[in-house]
C-alpha positions as CSV (number, residue, x, y, z in Angstrom):
1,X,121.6,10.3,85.5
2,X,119.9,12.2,88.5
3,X,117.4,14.4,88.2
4,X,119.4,17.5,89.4
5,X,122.4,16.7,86.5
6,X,119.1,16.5,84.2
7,X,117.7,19.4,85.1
8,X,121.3,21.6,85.4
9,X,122.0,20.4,81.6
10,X,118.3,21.6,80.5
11,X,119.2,24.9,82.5
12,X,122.4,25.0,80.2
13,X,121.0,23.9,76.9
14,X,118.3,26.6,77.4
15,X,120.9,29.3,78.4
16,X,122.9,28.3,74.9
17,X,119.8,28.5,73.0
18,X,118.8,32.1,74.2
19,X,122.5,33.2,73.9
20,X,122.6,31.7,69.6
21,X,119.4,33.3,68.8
22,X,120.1,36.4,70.8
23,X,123.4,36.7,68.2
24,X,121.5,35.6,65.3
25,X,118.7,38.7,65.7
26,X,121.3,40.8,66.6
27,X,123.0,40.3,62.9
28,X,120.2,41.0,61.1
29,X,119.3,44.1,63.0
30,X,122.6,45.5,62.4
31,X,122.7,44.3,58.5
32,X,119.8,46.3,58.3
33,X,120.4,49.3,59.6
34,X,124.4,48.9,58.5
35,X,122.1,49.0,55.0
36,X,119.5,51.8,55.4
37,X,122.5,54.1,56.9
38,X,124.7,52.6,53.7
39,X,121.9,54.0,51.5
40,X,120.9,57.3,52.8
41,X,125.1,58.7,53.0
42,X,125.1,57.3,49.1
43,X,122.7,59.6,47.8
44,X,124.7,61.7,45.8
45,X,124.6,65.5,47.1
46,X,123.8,68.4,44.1
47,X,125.0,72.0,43.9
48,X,122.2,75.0,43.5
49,X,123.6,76.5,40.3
50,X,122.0,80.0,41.9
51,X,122.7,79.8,45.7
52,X,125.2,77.0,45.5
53,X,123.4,75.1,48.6
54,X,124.0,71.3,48.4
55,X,121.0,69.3,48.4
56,X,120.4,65.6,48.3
57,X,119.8,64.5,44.7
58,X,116.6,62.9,45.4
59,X,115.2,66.3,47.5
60,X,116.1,68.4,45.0
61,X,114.2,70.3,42.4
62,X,114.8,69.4,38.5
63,X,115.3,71.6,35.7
64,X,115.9,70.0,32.2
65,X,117.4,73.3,30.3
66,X,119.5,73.4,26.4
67,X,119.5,69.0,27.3
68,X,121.3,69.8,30.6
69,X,119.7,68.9,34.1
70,X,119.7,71.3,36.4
71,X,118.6,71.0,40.2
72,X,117.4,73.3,42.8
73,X,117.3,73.3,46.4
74,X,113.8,75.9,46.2
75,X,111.4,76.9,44.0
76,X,112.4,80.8,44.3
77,X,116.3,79.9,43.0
78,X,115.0,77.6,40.1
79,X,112.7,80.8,38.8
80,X,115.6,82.9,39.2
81,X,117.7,80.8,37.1
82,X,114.9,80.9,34.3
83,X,114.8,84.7,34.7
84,X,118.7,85.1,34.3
85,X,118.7,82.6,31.4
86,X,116.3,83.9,30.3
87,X,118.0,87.6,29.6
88,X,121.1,86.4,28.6
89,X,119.4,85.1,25.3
């Protein structure tokens, strides 16, 4: 074998190296942020019983009220649901 077939099949053996572990990073970069993307549009989405603004369930506020939960998307609409409740009774 001659050195310049030698060196042309290093050349290519290097070329197909960089080209498999270029596709191997680049499927675990995707699986990741195929599952941080997957993870953030499955959090479920909860209505404001007082404004009715949707808000993600893990932003929102909680309200635990006659063994119901209730969530808020602010402070102000959850104390006006307790006001309101409140006079009802």
């Amino acid at each position: 074998m001659t050195p310049l077939k030698l060196v042309v099949l290093i050349i290519l053996f290097y070329i197909g190296y960089r080209l498999l572990t270029g596709i191997a990073k680049n499927k675990g970069d995707n699986k990741q942020s195929a599952e941080k993307s997957a993870s953030q549009a499955a959090e479920k989405l909860v209505e404001d019983p007082v404004c009715h603004t949707l808000v993600p369930q893990g932003q929102a506020l909680r309200l635990q009220h006659e063994d119901e939960i209730y969530y808020f998307c602010s402070e102000e609409c959850c104390n006006r649901f307790i006001r309101e409740k409140g006079e009802k009774k």
